[in-house]
N, C-alpha and C positions, 0 to 999 in steps of 0.2 A: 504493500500500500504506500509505502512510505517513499520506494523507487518511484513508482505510480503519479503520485504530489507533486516528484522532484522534475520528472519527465514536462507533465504537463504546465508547470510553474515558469519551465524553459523555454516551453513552446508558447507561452502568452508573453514571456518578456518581449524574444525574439520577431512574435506578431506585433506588437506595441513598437517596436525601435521599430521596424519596415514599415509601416503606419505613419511612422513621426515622420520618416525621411522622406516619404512618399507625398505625405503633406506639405515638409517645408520647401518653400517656393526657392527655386534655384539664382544663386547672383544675378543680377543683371550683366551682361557684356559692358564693357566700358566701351565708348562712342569712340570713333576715332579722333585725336586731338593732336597728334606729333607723325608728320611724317620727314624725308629727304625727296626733294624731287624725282622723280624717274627720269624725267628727262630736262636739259637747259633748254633757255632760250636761243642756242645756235650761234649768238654775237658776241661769244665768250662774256664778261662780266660787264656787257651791256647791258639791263635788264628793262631798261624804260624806267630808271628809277625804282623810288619804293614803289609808287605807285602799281608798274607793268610788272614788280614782283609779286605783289600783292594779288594781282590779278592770276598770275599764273598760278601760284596755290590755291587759288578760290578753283580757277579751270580744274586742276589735276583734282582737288575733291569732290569737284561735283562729278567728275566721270565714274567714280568708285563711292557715287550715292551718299557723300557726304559736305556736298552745296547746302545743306542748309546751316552749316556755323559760318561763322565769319573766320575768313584763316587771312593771316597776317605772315609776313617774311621775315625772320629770324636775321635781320641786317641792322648795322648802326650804321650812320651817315655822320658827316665829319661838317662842321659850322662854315659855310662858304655862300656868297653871292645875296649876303645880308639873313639867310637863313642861318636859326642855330643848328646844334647836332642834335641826332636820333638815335636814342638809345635803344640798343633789339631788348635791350629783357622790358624794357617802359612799353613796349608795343604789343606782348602778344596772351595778355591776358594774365589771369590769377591762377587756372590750372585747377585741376592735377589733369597731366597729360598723358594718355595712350598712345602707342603703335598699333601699326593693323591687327596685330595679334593678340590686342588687350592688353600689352603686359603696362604698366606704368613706369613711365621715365621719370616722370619729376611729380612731387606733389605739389609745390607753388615755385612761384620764382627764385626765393631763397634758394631751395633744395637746388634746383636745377644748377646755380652756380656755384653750388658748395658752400654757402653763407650757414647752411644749419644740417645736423646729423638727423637723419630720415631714413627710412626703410632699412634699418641698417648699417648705414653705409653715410660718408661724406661725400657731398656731391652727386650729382645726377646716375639715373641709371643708362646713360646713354653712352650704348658702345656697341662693339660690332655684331652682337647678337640684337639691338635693340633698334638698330638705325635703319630703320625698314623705308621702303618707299612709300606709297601711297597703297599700293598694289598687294603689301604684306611681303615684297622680296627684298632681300638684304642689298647694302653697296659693297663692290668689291673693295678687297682692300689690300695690304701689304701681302705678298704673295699670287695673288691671284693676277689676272692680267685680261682686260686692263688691271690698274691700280686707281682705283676713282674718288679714295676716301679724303678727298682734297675740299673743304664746303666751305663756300662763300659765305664770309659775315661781317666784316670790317670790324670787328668787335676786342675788344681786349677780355682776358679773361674774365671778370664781372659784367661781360655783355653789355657795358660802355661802350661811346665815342672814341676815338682817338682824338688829343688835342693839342699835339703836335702839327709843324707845318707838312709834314710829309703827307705824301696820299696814299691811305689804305682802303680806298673804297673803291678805286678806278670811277674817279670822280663822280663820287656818288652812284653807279653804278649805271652813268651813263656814255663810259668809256667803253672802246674793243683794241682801243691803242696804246694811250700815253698812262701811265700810271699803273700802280700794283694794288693788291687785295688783300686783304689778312683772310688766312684760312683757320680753319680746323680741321680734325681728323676725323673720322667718321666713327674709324675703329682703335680709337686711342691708341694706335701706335705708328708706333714710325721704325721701320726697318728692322722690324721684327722685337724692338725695345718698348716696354713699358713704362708711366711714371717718368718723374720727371716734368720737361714741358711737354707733354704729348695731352694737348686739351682738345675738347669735342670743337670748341670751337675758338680757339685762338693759339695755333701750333707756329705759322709762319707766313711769311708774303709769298704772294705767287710770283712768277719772273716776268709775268706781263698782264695785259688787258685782254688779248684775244684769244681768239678758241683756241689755236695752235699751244698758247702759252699756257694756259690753265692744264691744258693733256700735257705738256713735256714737264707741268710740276709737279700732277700726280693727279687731276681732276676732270671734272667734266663739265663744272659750272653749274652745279648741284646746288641748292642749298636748302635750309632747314623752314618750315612750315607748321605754325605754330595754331590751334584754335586759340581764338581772343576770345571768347564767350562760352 
């Protein structure tokens, strides 16, 4: 009898726990809110401005069904022609941001620059597993070939201006010629080295403005696409 109790005692927990979980309503998906371009504008680190960046991230999300956030271009601009500068982290919202795949890169702007300890970890979770396109596919990067993990941002490491005379935006991002770009890495590394200055988004300048010059520095004229809402 007592087996008997013990059997059936196990068979009602067992019923109860598949009941509870069958009940509870599963996560929600996180929306997409962080991608890398899939593809440049063509005019190497011409972009039309923030503006024609801006526009292309809105383009690439609404192709993959997520035009209705507002997506912003992960770029700072530099104070010139009676305009001030543009800071990318002041641009692209409060966050917490996804990849195609759900996982979360940053929870607020802090996180994302490493100003506070989150998920574990100091500073963002954006690296070569997380730096997806719009599409959910990774950039190539150190090893692979091409090597494309080169992204446009003119930003210093706190996702600031530069305020310096030199030009790290290829002037404002309406260059293909004269002037260079601050990058980052896509996959926090650089030739096969970790750590260090090896940042997502402020590693080194590019050797030029045009398309030729961003692929012989290691890019593709890529850059990062933030949801602002």
């Amino acid at each position: 009898m007592q087996i008997h109790h013990a059997l059936l005692g196990a068979f009602l927990f067992n019923a109860t726990v598949a009941l509870a979980q069958q009940a509870a309503p599963a996560a929600p998906a996180q929306p997409l809110g962080f991608f890398v371009t899939s593809s440049g504008l063509g005019k190497g680190a011409d972009l039309g401005g923030l503006s024609g960046a801006d526009a292309h991230c809105q383009k690439l999300a609404s192709a993959v069904g997520a035009g209705n956030r507002t997506w912003r271009a992960y770029l700072s601009t530099q104070a010139a022609n009676g305009q001030p500068a543009v800071n990318a982290r002041d641009r692209i919202g409060k966050g917490p941001w996804a990849n195609a795949k759900g996982a979360i890169v940053a929870n607020n702007v802090a996180h994302l620059h490493g100003d506070t300890v989150e998920l574990g970890q100091l500073g963002s979770n954006v690296h070569r597993l997380t730096t997806l396109t719009e599409k959910g596919t990774p950039i190539k990067g150190v090893g692979e070939t091409p090597n494309d993990h080169d992204i446009l941002t003119g930003s210093r490491p706190d996702g600031t201006a530069y305020t310096d005379a030199a030009d790290h935006t290829c002037k404002n991002y309406t260059s293909s010629s004269e002037g260079t770009v601050q990058l980052g890495h896509s996959d926090r590394t650089n030739r096969g080295a970790t750590g260090g200055n090896v940042s997502w988004n402020s590693t080194h300048a590019s050797r030029g403005c045009s398309q030729e010059n961003l692929i012989s520095t290691g890019g593709a004229g890529y850059f990062y696409c933030f949801a602002a809402d």
